[in-house]
C-alpha positions as CSV (number, residue, x, y, z in Angstrom):
1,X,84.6,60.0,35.9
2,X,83.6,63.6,35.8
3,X,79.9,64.9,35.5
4,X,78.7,67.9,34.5
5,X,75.3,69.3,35.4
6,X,73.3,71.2,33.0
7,X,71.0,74.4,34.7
8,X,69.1,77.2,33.6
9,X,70.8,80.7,34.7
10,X,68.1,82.4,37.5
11,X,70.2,85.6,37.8
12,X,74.0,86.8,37.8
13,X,75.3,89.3,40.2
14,X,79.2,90.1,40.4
15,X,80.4,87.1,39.2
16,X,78.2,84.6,40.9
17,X,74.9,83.2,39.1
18,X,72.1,81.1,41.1
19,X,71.1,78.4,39.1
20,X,68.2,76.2,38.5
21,X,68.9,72.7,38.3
22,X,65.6,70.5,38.1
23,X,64.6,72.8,41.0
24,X,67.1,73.0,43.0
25,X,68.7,76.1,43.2
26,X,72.2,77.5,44.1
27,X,75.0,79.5,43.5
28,X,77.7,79.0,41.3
29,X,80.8,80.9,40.0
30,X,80.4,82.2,36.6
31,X,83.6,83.8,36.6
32,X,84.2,82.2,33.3
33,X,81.7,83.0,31.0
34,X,81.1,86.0,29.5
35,X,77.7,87.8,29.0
36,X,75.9,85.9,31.1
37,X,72.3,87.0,31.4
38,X,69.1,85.2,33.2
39,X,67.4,82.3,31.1
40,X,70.7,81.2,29.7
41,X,71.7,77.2,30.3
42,X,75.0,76.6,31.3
43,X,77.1,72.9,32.5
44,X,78.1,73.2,35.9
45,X,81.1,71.6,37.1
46,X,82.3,71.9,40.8
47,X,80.7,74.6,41.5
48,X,81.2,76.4,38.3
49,X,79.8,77.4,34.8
50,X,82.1,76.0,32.5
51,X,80.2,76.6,29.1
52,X,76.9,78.1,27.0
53,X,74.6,75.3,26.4
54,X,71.3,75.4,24.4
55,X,68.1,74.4,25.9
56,X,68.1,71.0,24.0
57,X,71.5,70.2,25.3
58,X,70.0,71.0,28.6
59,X,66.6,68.6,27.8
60,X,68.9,65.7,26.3
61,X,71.6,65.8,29.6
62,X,68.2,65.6,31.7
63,X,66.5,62.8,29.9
64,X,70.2,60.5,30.0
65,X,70.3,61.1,33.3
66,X,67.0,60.1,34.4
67,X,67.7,56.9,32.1
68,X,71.0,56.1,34.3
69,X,69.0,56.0,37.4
């Protein structure tokens, strides 16, 4: 099984954004995603942003996950 894990964008600098995922941050590749920009949410996968989510998609991951543990 595969998990993706949802963050808010902290910044993006050639190619590379630092994320903040329920406060821990790190960098990722956002090689993939277009227009990019700081406050943005994003599902992380190995190390990279694979999609644009909304901050709802971001509060609903968060709340299933704290429900599996």
């Amino acid at each position: 099984m595969c998990v993706g894990l949802s963050a808010k964008v902290v910044s993006v600098k050639d190619g590379t954004a630092v994320i903040d995922a329920s406060g821990a941050k790190r960098e990722v590749s956002a090689d993939l995603l277009e227009e990019l920009e700081p406050g943005d949410y994003v599902m992380v996968h190995a190390g990279v942003a694979i999609a644009k989510i909304t901050q709802s998609d971001d509060e609903e991951t968060e709340t299933l996950l704290e429900d599996l543990i």
